[in-house]
Structures are given as C-alpha cells and as structure tokens.
C-alpha positions as CSV (number, residue, x, y, z in Angstrom):
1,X,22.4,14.9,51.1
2,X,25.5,12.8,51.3
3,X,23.6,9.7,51.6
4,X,21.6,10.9,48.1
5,X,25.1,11.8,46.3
6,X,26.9,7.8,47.3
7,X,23.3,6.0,45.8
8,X,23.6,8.3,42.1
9,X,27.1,7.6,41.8
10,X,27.4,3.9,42.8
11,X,23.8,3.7,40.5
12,X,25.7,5.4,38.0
13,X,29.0,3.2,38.1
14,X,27.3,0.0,37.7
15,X,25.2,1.2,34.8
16,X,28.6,2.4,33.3
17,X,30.5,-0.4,34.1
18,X,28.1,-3.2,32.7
19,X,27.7,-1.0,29.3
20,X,31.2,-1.2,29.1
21,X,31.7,-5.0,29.0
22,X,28.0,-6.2,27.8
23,X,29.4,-6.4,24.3
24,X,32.6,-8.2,25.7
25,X,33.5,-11.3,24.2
26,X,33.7,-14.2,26.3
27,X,37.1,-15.8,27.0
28,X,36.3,-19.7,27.9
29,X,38.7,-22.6,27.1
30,X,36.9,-26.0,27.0
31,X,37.3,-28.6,24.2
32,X,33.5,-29.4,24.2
33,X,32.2,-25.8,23.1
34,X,33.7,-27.0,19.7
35,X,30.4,-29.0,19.2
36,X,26.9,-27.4,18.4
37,X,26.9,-24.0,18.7
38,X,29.5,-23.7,21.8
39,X,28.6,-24.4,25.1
40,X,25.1,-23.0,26.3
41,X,25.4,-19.7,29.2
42,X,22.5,-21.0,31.1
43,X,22.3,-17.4,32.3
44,X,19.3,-17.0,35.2
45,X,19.9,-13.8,37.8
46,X,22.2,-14.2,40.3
47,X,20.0,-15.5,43.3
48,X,18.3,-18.0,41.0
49,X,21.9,-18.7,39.9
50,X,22.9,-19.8,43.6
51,X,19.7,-21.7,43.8
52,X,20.8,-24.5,41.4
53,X,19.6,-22.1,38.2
54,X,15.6,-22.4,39.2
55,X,13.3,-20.1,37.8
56,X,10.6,-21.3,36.1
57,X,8.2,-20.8,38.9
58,X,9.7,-18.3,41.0
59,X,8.6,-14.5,41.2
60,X,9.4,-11.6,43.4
61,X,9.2,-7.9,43.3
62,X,12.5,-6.8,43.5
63,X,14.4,-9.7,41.4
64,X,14.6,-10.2,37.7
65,X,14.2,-13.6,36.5
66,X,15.0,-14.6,33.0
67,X,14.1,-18.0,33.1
68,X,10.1,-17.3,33.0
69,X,9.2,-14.0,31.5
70,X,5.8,-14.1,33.4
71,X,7.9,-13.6,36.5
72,X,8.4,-9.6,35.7
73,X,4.5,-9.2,36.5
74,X,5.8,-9.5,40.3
75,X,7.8,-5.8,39.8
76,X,6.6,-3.0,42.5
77,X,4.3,-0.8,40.4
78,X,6.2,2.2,41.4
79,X,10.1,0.7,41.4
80,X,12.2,-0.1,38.7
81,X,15.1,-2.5,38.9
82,X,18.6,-2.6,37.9
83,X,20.3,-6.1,37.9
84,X,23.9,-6.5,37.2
85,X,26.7,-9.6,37.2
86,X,30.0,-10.7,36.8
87,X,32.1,-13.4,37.3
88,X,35.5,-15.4,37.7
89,X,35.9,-18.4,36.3
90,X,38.9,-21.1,37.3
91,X,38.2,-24.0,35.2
92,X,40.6,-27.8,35.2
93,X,41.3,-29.3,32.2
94,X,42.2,-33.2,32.6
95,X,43.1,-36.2,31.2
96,X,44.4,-39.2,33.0
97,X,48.4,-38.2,32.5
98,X,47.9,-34.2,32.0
99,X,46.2,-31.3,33.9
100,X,45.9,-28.1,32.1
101,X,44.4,-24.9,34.5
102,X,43.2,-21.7,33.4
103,X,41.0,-18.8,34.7
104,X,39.1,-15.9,33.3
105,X,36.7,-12.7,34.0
106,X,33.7,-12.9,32.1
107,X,30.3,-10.5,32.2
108,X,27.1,-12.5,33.2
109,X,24.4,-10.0,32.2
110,X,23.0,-6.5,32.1
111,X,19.3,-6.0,32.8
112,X,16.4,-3.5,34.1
113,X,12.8,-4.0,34.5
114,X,9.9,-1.6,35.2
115,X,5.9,-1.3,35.3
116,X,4.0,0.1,32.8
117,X,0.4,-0.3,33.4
118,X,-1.4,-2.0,36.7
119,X,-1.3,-5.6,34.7
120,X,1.6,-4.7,32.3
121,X,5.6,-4.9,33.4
122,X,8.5,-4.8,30.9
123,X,12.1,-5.9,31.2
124,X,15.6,-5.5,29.0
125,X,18.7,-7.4,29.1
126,X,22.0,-7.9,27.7
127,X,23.8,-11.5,28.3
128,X,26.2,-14.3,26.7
129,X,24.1,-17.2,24.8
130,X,26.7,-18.9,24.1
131,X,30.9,-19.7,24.6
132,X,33.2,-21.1,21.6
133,X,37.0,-21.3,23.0
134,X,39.4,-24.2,22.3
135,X,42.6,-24.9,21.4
136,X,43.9,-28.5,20.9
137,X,47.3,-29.6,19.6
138,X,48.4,-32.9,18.4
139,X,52.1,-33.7,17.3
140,X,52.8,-37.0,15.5
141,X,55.5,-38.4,13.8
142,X,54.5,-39.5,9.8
143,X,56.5,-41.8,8.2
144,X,58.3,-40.3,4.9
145,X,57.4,-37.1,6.1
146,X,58.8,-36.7,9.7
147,X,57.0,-34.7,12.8
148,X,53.8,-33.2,11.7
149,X,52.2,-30.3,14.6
150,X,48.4,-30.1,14.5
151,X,46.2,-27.3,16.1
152,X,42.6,-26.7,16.1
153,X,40.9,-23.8,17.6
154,X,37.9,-22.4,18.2
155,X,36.5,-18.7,19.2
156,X,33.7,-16.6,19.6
157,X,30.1,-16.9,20.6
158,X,26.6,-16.0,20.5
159,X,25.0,-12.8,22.7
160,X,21.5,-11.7,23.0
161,X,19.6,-8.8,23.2
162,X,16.2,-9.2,24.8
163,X,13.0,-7.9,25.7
164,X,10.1,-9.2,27.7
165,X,6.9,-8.2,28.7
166,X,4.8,-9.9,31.5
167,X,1.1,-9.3,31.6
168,X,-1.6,-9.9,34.7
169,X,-4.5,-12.2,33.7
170,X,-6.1,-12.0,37.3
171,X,-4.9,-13.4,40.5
172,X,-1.8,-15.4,40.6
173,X,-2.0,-15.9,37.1
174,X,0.5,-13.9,34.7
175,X,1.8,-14.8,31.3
176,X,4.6,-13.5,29.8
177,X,6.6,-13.5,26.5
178,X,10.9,-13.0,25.5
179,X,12.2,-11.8,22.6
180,X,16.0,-11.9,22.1
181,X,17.9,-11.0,19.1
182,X,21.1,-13.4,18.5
183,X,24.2,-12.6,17.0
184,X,27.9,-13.4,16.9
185,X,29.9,-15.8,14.9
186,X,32.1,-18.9,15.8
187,X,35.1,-19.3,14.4
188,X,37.1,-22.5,13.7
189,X,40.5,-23.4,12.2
190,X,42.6,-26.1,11.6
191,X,46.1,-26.6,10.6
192,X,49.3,-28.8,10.1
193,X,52.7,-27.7,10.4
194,X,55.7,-29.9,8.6
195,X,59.1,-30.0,10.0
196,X,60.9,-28.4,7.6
197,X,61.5,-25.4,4.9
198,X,60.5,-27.9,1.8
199,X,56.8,-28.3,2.7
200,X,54.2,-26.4,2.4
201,X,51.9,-26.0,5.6
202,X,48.4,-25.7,5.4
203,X,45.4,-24.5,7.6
204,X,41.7,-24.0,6.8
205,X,39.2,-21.5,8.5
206,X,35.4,-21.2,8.9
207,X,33.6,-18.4,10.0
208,X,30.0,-18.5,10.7
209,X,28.1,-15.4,11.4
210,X,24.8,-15.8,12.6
211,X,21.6,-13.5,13.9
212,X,17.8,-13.4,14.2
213,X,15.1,-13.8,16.7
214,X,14.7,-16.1,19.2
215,X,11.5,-16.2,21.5
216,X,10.4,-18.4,24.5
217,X,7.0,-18.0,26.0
218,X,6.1,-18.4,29.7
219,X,3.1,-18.8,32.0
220,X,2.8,-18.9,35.8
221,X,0.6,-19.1,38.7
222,X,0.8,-19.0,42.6
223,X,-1.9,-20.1,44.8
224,X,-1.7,-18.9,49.0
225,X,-2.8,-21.5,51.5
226,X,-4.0,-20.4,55.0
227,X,-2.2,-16.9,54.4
228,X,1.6,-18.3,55.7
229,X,1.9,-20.7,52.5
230,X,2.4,-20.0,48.8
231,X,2.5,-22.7,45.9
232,X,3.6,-21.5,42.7
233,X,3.9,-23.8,39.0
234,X,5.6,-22.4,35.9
235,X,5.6,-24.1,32.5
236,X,8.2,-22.0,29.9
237,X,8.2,-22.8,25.9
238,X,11.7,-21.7,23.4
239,X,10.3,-22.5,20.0
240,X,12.6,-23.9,17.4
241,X,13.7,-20.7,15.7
242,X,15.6,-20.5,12.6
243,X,18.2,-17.5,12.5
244,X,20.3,-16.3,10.1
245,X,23.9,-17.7,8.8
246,X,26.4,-16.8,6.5
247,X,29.9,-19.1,6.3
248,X,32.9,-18.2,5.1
249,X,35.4,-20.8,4.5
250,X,39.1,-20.3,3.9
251,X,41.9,-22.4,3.1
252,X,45.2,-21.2,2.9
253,X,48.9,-22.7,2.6
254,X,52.1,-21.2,3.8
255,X,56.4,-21.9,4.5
256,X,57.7,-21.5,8.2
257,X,59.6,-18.5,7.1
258,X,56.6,-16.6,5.8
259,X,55.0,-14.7,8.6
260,X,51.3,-14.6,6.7
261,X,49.9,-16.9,4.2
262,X,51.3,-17.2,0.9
263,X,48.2,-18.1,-1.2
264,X,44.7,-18.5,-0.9
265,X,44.1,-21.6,-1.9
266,X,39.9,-21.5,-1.8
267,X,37.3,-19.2,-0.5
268,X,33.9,-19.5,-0.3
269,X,30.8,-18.3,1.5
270,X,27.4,-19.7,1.9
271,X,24.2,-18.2,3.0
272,X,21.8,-20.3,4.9
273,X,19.9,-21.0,8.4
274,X,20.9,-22.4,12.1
275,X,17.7,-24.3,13.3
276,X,17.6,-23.9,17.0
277,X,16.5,-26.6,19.5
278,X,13.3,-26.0,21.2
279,X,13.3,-26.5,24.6
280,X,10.5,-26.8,27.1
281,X,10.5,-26.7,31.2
282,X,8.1,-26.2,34.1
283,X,8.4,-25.6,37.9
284,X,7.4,-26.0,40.7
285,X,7.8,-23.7,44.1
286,X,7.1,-23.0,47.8
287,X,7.3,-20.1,50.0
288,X,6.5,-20.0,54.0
289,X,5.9,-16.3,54.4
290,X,8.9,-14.4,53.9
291,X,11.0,-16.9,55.2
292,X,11.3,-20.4,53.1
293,X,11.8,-20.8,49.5
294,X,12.2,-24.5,47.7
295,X,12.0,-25.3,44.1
296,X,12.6,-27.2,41.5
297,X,12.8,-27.1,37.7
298,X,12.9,-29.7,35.3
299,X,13.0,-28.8,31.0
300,X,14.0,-31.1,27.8
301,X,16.0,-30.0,24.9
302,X,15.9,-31.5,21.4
303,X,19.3,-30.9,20.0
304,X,18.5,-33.4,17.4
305,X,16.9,-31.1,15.5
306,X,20.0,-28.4,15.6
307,X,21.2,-28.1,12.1
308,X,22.8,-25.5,9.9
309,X,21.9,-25.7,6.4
310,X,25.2,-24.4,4.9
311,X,27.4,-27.6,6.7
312,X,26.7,-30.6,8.6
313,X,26.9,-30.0,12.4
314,X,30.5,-31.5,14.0
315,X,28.9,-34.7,15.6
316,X,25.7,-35.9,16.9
317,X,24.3,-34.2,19.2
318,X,21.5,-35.8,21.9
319,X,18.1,-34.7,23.6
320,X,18.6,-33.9,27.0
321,X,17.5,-33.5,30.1
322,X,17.9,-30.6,33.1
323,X,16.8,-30.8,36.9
324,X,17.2,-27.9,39.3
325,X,16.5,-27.7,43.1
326,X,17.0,-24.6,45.1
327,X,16.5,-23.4,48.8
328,X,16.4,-19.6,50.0
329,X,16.3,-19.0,53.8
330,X,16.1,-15.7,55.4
331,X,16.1,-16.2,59.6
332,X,14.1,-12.9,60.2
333,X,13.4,-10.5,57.2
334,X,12.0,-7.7,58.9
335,X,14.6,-8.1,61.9
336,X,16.4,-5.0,63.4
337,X,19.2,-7.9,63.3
338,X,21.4,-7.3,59.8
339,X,22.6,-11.0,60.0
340,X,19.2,-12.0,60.5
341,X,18.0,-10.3,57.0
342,X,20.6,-11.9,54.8
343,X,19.1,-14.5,52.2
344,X,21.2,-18.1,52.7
345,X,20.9,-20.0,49.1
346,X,21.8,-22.9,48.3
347,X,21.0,-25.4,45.0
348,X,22.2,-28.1,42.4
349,X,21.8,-28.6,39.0
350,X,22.4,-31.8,37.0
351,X,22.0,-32.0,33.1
352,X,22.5,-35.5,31.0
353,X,23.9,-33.4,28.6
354,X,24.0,-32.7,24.5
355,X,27.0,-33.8,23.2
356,X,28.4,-36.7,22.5
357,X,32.0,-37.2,22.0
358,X,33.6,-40.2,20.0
359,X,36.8,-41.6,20.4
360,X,37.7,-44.4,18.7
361,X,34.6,-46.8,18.2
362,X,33.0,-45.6,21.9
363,X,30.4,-42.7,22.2
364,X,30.0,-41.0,25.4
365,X,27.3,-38.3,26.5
366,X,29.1,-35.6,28.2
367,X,26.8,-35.0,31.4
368,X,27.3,-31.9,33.3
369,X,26.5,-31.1,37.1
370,X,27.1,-28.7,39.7
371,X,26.3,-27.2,43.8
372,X,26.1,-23.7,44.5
373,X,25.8,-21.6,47.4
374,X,25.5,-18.0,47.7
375,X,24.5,-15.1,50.0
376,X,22.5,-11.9,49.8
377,X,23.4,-9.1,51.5
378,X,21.0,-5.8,51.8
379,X,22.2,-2.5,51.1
380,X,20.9,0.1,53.3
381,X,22.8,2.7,51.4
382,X,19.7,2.3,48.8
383,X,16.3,1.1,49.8
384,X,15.8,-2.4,51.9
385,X,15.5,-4.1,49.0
386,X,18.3,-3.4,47.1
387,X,21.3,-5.9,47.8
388,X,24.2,-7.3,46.7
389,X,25.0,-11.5,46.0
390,X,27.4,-13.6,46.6
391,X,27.4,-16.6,44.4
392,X,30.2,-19.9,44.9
393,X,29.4,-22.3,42.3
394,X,32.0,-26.1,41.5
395,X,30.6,-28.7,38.7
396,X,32.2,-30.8,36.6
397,X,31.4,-32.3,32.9
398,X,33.0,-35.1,31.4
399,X,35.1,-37.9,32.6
400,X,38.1,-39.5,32.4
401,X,36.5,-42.8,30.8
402,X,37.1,-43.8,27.1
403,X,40.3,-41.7,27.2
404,X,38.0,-38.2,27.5
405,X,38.4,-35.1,29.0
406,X,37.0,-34.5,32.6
407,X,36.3,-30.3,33.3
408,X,36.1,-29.5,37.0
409,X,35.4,-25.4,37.2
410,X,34.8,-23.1,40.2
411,X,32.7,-19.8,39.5
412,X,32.7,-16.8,41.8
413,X,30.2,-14.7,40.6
414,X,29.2,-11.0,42.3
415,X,25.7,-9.0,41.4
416,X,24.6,-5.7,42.4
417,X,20.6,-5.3,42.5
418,X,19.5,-1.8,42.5
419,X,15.4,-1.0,43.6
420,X,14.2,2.4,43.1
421,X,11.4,4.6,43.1
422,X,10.2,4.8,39.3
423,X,7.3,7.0,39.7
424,X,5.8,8.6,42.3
425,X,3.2,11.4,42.2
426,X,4.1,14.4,44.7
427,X,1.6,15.5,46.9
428,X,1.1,19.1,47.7
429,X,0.0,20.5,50.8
C-alpha cells in the first residue's frame, strides 16, 4: 500500500510541476537568436536527446519521440506514458579580448501519449520552439557630440502546443501526422544614450506577436532480420506554414532625468504573415535485440524562404544542413543485475547552420555542433519501464574568426518517464 501511495504522489508532482513552468518563458542570452526567429529548441525526448537528437527512425513502447510522429504507433496498447524534462544551461560568451558567462533553468517539454484503437495511438505535448535573448552594448565617442552608449536587446520566443496521432498500416509500417499551434512574440529594442542633460535620448521598439498552425508529417518502417536484427528508415516532412503576425513598432525619446519616456514619437502596427521554412529529414536505424541501438539522421532546411511580410527579416539567412548519430547500449536488459539494466547513450550532432553574420565586408555561416552522453536509470518504484535520464550535453557555435562571437555551452538536462497501465479489463472469478 505504501509502495501504491510513493508512485500517485511522485506521478502527481511531476504532472504538477511541468504544468507549472510549461508556459515559462525561456531565459537564453546569445547574440545570434537576434536573427530569424530566435534560435531553434531542437527539442527531441530526453534519450533521443543524449543520442545526438536522432529520431526520425527510432520507435519504442515506452518512449515518446517527437521527431517522427509515426513513432507513437510503438506505445503498449494498455500503457500510457508521461514524459517530462528540464534543464540547466551554462553557456560562454567570447570574443578574442572578453569572456562573458551566464547560466539558466529552462523547461524542455511536457508530454503524454496513449492508445486508442489496435492501429491508432495519440500523443500531447507542451515545448519551447524557439529562444530570443540578447543584450549588446556599444559605447563610442562622437565627435561634437561626446560619448554616445548604445544597447540592443532582444526577448521572448515561440512555444507550441501539439498533438499527434500515429496510425498502423500493417507490419512495420506506421504513418503518423503533428499538429502544433505556435505562439509568442519577440521583442526587440534599440537605443542611444547622450552624455549629457541637453540631449534628447532615443530608443525604438518592435514587438511581433505571432500564432497559427504548424504541421510535419512522418512515415516509418522496420524490417527484422533472422529474429536478433531490426532495421528501421524514417523520412519526416514540416511544410512551409504561414502563421499569423501582428507588429507593433514604437519609438520613443526621453532626458536622463526622466525615469519613463517623455513622448511618443511614432507608433504603428502592421498585420501580416511569418512564412516558415520547410524542413525535410530521414533516418536510418539498427537494433540487436534488446541490446544495440545505432542511428543516424540527416534533414535540410530552407531558411531562404523565412520571411515576414510586415518587415524585412535582420539578414540573410542560409539553407542548411543537420546530421545526427546515436548509440544506446544496455549490457543485460532483463538482468537481475540493476547496473546491467541501465541504457549507456551516447551521440553528436553537427549543423552548417542558418545564419549568417556580417561584419564588416566578411559573411560567415554560424555552424553549430555538439556530443552528448547520458544515462537511463529504471525505476522500480513504478513498473520496469518507467525511468529516469541523465543527459550531459557541450557544443559550441560560432568562432572567433572575422572578429565574431564563439558560444561554448554545457547542458545538464534531467527527465522523468512514467509507464502505466491505461486500461485493463478486470477479470472476475
């Protein structure tokens, strides 16, 4: 009875808790989430996180895997599942003279997925799409005018709401469809600061809100060799969505002794939509029993096409390109051993990146790539396939070439996964 009383109220908590901050903002600080539309989450579920962010042909029964919505067709058909993450984020800012540090807590998602029919499973999730935070200051002396202070900042973000539904076809095959509603708003300003009581300072802010749907499409199929080997492929499709936007533009002046604006100089707002890139992956997996796991995901991106019809987007932004490899090893999985049952993950990830940042007359593509490692430990408090993972995850993005900004950041991210009976008919003797 004890036993039953520890699993409702640690179920309970973590529901609670991830309630709680789902709606949280996001708290990042990185110069390049001023370009596009912030920089992207890349949320997958925790062990698909430690495996280098694979996913597009992976599936099992008690994990929920964004990245390919076919994947849900692989929930128990008497389970559900409760999936939940944080993390702790220590991220290095740096230049070739200064080093700036900071570190934050951040949700990573919310999520449960269940069976409806035989050939039907469903699957809901709150996560972070996006991150806007920046602050950048730049003091110069003007001649006539004297020391001039200059700060532009950044905030907000996108989150989504989704919903996907996987459906059988017949063996090994599954396709499977996400629907996510976006909304949030990113908000800029910029400003300059005189030396002095007889100038007035001035500082202009945009607000963007923005919401709508955003759908990506997924199909999958696994194949067993000789009964100890399993080859899986998984192609995913995120069409080119246009979602809603309304900006709101400010511009305000002020004196150093005033501790709000003094006028309102202009306001406006424009209605309009935020074209979406399309992106479009596939994968491919293998599995020795319940033993060996290795996969790899590859997907393109056509940020060329991002565009918000209200403004012109800060830059140019480039195509790119993603590749994933991950490894999961458990020594003995049905072992009386505990150490033996614990899943040993391990992956990289390496993107060529979207953004492209000018300085001067040079352009550089900011590249981004990272290693990760993590652990998952069963909970035998709940049932054998409920667990808890470990996740240790360093990457960098930018450089220190061209007089840019290199960003080296460490994540250590914890998620609770929670497998329980759904239904189960009682039989009466």
């Amino acid at each position: 009875m004890l036993k039953h009383t520890y699993k409702k109220v640690v179920a309970v908590a973590a529901v609670l808790l991830s309630l709680l901050i789902a709606p949280a903002q996001n708290d990042i600080s990185s110069p390049y989430s001023m370009y596009g539309i912030g920089l992207l989450s890349n949320v997958t579920s925790g062990a698909y996180d430690a495996m280098g962010k694979v996913g597009y042909a992976m599936q099992n029964p008690y994990l929920i895997n964004f990245k390919n919505p076919a994947s849900y067709v692989a929930f128990d058909s008497l389970s559900f599942i409760g999936d939940v993450a944080f993390s702790i984020l220590s991220s290095t800012l740096s230049t070739d003279v200064i080093t700036q540090k900071a570190t934050y807590a951040r949700p990573d998602y919310f999520a449960f997925g269940l069976p409806v029919t035989s050939h039907w499973r469903t699957c809901v999730s709150v996560m972070p799409f996006s991150n806007l935070g920046y602050s950048i200051s730049d003091n110069r002396m003007v001649e006539n005018i004297g020391a001039v202070s200059y700060l532009y900042s950044g905030s907000g973000g996108l989150f989504q709401v989704c919903w996907g539904n996987a459906f059988k076809i017949c063996k090994g095959l599954s396709i499977g469809l996400n629907a996510s509603y976006l909304f949030g708003n990113l908000a800029y300003s910029e400003s300059a600061s005189f030396d002095g009581e007889n100038f007035f300072n001035a500082m202009n802010s945009r607000i963007i809100d923005l919401d709508g749907i955003y759908l990506s499409a997924g199909i999958q199929y696994f194949v067993n060799v000789k009964g100890k080997h399993t080859l899986g492929f998984g192609i995913v499709y995120e069409n080119s969505a246009y979602i809603w936007a309304k900006q709101t533009d400010f511009a305000y002046t002020y004196t150093i002794s005033a501790s709000s604006p003094s006028d309102t100089v202009k306001y406006e707002t424009k209605k309009g939509n935020l074209q979406m890139p399309q992106t479009i992956g596939g994968g491919f997996s293998y599995q020795y029993k319940d033993k060996l796991w290795i996969t790899a995901d590859v997907s393109w991106q056509n940020w060329k096409k991002l565009h918000l019809s209200t403004e012109t987007m800060r830059e140019d932004l480039s195509n790119s390109m993603s590749y994933s490899v991950g490894v999961q090893f458990i020594p003995d999985a049905s072992s009386s051993n505990y150490a033996k049952k614990l899943r040993l993950r391990i992956g990289a990830r390496y993107s060529t990146g979207y953004i492209n940042a000018t300085i001067g007359q040079t352009t550089t593509t900011i590249s981004d790539f990272s290693i990760s490692a993590g652990v998952g430990l069963p909970l035998k408090l709940f049932t054998s396939n409920s667990s808890i993972g470990i996740l240790f995850e360093y990457g960098q993005m930018g450089t220190h070439r061209n007089n840019l900004i290199k960003e080296s950041y460490f994540r250590f991210s914890l998620h609770f996964t929670l497998q329980e009976k759904w239904y189960q008919r009682v039989k009466l003797d």
